[in-house]
C-alpha positions in Angstrom: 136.1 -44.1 -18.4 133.1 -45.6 -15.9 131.3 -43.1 -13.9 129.5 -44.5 -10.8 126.1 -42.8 -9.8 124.8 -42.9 -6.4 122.6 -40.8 -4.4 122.5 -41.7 -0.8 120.2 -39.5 1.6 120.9 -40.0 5.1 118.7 -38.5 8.0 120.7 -38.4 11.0 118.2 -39.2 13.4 120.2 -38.3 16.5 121.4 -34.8 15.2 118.1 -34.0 12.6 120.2 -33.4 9.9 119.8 -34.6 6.4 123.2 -35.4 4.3 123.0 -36.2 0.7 125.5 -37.7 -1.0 126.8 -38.7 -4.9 129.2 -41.0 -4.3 131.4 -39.3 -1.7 130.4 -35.7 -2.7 127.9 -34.0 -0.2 125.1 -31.9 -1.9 123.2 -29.3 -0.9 119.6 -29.6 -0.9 117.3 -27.4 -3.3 114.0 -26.2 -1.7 111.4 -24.7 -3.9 108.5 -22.0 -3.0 105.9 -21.3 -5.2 107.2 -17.2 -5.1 109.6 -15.3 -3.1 107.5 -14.6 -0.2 107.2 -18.2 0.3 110.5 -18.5 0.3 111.0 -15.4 2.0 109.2 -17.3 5.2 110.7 -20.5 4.5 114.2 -18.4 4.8 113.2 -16.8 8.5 114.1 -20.4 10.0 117.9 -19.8 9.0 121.3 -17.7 8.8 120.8 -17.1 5.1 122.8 -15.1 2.6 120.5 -13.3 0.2 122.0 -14.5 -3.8 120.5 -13.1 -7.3 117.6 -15.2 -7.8 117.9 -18.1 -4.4 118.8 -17.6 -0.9 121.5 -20.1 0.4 120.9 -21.2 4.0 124.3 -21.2 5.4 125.5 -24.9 7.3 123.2 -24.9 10.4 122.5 -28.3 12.6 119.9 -29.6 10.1 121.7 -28.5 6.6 125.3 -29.4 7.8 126.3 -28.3 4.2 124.1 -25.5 3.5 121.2 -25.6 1.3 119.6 -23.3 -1.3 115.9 -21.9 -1.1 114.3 -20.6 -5.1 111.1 -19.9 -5.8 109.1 -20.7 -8.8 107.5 -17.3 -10.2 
């Protein structure tokens, strides 16, 4: 069995999105804060829905898929 690994990151220049990719599977970003408040403020800029331990930004016009915020301490 032969596994093909691929990361494509594609900024949509038009839309300001970014879209990463493993072969045809989009990801969803991980952002890191130093500590919650961080990410707290990072957070404010999207619809997000609060998790145990990360906030996920829901799909928005520049995470089409979503993305996760986590902090460090």
């Amino acid at each position: 069995m032969k596994f093909v690994f691929s990361l494509k990151m594609r900024h949509n220049y038009k839309n300001e999105c970014f879209i990463f990719k493993i072969g045809g599977i989009a990801l969803k970003p991980v952002i890191l804060a130093e500590k919650p408040s961080q990410a707290k403020a990072y957070a404010d800029a999207f619809s997000v829905k609060r998790q145990d331990g990360y906030l996920e930004i829901l799909p928005s016009p520049i995470f089409p898929e979503g993305a996760y915020i986590t902090w460090g301490i």
